[in-house]
N, CA, C and O atoms as a Tinker XYZ file with bonds, in Angstrom:
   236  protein
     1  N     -2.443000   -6.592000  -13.443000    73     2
     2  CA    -3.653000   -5.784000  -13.464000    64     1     3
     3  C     -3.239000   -4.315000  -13.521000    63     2     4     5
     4  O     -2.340000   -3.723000  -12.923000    81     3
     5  N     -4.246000   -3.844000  -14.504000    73     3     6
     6  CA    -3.553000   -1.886000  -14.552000    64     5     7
     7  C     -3.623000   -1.454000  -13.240000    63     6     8     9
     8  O     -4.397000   -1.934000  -12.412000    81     7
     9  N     -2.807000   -0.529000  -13.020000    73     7    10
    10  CA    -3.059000    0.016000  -11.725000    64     9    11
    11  C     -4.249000    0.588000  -11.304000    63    10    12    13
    12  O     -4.424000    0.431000  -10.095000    81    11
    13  N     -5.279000    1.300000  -11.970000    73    11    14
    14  CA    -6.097000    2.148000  -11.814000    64    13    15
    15  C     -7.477000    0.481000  -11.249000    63    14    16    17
    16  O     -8.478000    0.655000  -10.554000    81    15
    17  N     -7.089000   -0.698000  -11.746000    73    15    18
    18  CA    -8.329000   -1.371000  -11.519000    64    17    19
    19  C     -8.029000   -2.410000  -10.123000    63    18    20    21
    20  O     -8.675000   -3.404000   -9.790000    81    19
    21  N     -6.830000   -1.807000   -9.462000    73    19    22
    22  CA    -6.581000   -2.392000   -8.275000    64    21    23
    23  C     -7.194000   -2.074000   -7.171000    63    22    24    25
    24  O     -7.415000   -0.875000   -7.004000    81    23
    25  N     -7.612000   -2.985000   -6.179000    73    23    26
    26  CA    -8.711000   -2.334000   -5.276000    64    25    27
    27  C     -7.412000   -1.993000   -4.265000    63    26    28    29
    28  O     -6.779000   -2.889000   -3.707000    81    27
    29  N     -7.088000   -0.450000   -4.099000    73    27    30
    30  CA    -6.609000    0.153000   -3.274000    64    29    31
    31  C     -6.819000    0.523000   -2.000000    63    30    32    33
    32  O     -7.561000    1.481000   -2.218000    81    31
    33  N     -6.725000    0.478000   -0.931000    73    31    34
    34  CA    -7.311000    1.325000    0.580000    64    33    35
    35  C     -6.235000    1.676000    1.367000    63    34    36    37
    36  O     -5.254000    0.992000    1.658000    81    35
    37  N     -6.589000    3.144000    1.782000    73    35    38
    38  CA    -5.769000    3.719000    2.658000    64    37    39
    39  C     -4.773000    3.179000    4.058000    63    38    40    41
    40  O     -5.483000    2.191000    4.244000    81    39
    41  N     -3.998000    3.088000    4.863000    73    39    42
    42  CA    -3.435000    2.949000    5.788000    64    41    43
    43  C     -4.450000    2.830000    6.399000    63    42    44    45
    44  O     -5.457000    3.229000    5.814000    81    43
    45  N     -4.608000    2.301000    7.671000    73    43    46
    46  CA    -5.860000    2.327000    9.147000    64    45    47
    47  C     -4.660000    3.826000    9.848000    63    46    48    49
    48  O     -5.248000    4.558000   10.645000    81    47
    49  N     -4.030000    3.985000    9.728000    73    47    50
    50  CA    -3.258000    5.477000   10.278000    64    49    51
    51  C     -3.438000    6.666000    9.476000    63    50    52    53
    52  O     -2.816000    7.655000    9.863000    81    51
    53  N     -4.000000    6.758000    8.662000    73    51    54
    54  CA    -4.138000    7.690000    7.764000    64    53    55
    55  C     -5.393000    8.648000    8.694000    63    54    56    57
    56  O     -6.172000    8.136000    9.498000    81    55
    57  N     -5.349000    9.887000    8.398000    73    55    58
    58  CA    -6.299000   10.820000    9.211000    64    57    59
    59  C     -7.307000   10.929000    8.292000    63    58    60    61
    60  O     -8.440000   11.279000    8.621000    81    59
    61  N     -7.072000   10.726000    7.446000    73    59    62
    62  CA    -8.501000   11.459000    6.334000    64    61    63
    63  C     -8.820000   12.693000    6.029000    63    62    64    65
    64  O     -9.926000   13.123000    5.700000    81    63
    65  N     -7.677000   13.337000    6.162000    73    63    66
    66  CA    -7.826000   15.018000    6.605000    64    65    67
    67  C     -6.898000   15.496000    4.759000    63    66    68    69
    68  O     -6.693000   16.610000    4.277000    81    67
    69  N     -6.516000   13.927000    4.133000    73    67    70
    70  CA    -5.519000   14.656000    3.081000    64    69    71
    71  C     -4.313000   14.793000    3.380000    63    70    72    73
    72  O     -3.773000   15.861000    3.094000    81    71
    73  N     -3.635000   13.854000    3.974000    73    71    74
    74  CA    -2.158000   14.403000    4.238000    64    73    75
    75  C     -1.407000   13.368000    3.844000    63    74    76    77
    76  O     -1.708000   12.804000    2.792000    81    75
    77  N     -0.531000   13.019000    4.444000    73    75    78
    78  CA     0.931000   11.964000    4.259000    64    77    79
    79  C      0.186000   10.842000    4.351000    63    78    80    81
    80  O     -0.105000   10.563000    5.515000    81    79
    81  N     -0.305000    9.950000    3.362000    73    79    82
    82  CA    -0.866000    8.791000    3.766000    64    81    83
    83  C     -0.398000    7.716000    2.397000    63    82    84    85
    84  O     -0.173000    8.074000    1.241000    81    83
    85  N     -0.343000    6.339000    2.952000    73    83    86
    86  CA    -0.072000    5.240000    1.946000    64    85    87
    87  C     -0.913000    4.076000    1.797000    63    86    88    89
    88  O     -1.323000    3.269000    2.631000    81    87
    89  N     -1.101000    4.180000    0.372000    73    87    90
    90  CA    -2.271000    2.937000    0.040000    64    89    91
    91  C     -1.383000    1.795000   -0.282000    63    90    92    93
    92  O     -0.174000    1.705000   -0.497000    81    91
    93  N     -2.494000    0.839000   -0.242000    73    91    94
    94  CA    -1.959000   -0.735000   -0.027000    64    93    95
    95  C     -3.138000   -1.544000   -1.202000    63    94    96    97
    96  O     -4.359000   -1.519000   -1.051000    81    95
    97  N     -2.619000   -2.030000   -2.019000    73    95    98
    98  CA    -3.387000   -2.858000   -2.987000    64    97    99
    99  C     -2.406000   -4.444000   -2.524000    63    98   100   101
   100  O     -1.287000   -4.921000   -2.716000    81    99
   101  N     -3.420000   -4.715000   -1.968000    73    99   102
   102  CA    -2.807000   -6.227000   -1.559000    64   101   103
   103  C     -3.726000   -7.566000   -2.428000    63   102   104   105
   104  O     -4.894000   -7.637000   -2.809000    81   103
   105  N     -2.754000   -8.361000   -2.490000    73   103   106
   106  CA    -2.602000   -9.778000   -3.610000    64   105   107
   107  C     -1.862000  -10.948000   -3.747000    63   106   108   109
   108  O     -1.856000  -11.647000   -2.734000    81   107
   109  N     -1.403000  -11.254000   -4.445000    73   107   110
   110  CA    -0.206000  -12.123000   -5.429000    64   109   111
   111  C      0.836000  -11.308000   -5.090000    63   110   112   113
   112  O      1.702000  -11.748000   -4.335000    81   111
   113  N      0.897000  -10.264000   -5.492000    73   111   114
   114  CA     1.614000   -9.245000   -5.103000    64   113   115
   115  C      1.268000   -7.747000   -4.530000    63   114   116   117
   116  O      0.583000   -6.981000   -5.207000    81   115
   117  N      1.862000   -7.311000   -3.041000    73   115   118
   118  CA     1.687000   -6.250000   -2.687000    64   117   119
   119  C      1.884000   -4.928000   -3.444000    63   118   120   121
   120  O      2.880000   -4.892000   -4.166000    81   119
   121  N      1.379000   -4.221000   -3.416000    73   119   122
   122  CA     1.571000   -2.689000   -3.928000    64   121   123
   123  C      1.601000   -1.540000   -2.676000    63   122   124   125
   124  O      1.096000   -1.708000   -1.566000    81   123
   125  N      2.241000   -0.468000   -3.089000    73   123   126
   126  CA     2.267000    0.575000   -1.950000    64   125   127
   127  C      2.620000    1.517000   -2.987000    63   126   128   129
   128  O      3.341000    1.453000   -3.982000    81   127
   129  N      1.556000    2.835000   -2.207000    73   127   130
   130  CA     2.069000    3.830000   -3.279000    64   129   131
   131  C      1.695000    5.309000   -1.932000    63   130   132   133
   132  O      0.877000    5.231000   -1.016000    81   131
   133  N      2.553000    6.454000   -2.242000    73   131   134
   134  CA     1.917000    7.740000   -1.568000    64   133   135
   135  C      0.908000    7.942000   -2.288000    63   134   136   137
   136  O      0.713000    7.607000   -3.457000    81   135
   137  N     -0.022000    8.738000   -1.269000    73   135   138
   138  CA    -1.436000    9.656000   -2.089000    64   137   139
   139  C     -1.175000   10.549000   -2.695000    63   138   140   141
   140  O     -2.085000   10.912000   -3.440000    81   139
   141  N      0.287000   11.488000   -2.748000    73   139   142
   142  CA     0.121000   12.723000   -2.792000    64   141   143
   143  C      0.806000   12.203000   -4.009000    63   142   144   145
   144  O      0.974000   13.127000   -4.805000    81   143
   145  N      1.322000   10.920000   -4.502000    73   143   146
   146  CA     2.219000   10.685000   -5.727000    64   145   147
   147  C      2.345000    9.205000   -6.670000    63   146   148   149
   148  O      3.135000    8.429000   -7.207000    81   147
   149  N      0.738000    9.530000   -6.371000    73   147   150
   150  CA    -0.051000    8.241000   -6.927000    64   149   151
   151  C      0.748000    7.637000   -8.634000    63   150   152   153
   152  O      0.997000    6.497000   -9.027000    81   151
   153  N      0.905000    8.691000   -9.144000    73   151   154
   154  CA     1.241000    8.356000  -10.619000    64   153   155
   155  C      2.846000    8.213000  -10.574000    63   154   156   157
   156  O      3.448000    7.671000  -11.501000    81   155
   157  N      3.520000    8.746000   -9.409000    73   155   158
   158  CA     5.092000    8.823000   -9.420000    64   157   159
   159  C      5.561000    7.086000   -9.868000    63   158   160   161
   160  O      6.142000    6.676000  -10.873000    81   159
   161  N      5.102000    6.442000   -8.825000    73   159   162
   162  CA     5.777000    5.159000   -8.661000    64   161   163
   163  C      5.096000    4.246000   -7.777000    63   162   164   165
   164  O      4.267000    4.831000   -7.079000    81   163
   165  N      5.170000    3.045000   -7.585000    73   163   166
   166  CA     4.738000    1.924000   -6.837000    64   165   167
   167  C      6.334000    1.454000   -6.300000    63   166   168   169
   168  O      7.498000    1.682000   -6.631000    81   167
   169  N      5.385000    0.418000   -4.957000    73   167   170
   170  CA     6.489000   -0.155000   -4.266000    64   169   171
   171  C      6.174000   -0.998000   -4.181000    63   170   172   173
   172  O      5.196000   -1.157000   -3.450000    81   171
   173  N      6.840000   -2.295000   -4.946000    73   171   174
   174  CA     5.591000   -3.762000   -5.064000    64   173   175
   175  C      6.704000   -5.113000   -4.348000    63   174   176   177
   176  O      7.894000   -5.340000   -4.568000    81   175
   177  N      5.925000   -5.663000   -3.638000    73   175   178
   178  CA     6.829000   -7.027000   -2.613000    64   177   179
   179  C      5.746000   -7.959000   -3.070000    63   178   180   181
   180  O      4.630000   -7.613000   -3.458000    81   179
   181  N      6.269000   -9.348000   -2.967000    73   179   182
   182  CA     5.587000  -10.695000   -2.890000    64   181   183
   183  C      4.745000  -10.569000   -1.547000    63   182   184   185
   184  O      5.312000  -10.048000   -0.587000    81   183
   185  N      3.539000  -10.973000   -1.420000    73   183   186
   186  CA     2.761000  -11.568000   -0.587000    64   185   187
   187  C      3.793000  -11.755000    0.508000    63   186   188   189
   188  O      3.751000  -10.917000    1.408000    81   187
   189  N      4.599000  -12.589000    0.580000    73   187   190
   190  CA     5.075000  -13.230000    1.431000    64   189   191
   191  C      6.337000  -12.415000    2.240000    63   190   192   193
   192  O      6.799000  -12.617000    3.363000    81   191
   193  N      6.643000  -11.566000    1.366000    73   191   194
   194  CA     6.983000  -10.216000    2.343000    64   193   195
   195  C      6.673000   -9.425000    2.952000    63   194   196   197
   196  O      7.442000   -8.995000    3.812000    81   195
   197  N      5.375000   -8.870000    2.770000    73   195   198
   198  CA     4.819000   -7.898000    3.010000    64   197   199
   199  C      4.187000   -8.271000    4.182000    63   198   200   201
   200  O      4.372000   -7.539000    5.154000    81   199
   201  N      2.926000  -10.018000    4.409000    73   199   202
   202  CA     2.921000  -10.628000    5.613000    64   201   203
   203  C      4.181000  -10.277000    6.475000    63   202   204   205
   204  O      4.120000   -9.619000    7.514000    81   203
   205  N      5.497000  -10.860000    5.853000    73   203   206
   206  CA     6.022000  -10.639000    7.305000    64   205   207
   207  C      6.859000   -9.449000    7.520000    63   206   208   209
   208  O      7.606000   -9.532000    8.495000    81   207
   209  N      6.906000   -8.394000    6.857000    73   207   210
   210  CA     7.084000   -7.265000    7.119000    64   209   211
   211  C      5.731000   -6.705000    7.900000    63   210   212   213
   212  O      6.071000   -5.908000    8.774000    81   211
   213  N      4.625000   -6.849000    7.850000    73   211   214
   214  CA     4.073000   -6.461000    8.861000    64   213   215
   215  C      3.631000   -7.117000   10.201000    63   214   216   217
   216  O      2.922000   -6.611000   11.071000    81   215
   217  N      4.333000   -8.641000   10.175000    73   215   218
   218  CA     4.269000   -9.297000   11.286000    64   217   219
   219  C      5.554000   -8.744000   11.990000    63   218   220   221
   220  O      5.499000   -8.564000   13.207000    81   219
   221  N      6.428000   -8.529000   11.472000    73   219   222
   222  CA     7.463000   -7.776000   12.222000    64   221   223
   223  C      7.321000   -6.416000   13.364000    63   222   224   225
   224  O      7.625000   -6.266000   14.547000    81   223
   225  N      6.646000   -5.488000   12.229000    73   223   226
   226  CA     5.524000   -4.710000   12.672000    64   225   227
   227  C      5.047000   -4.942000   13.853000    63   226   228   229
   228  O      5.958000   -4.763000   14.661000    81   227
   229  N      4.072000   -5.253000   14.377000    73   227   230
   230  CA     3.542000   -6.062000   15.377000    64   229   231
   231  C      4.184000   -6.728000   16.368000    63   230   232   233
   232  O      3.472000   -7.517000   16.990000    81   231
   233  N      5.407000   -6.637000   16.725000    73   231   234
   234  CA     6.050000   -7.746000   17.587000    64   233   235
   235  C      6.492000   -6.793000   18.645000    63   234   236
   236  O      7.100000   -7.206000   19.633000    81   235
């Protein structure tokens, strides 16, 4: 899917104020990208990483 038609949403840590924040288009496959460098690059993991990279998270 193009990037632009991925349903993206901010971090739950993000301030909303415009600053250092990272979106998450989650799926089949995860996406992560900065706000401030939306067009730079993506950071894309399987589903099944990204679960447990953020179950890790959490522990």
């Amino acid at each position: 899917m193009p990037n632009e038609q991925r349903p993206w949403h901010k971090s739950s840590y993000s301030n909303g104020e415009g600053g250092n924040c990272v979106e998450v288009s989650e799926g089949p496959t995860t996406y992560l990208r900065d706000t401030q460098n939306r067009a730079l690059a993506e950071l894309n993991l399987p589903a099944h990483e990204w679960s447990a990279f953020l179950t890790t998270l959490t522990r």
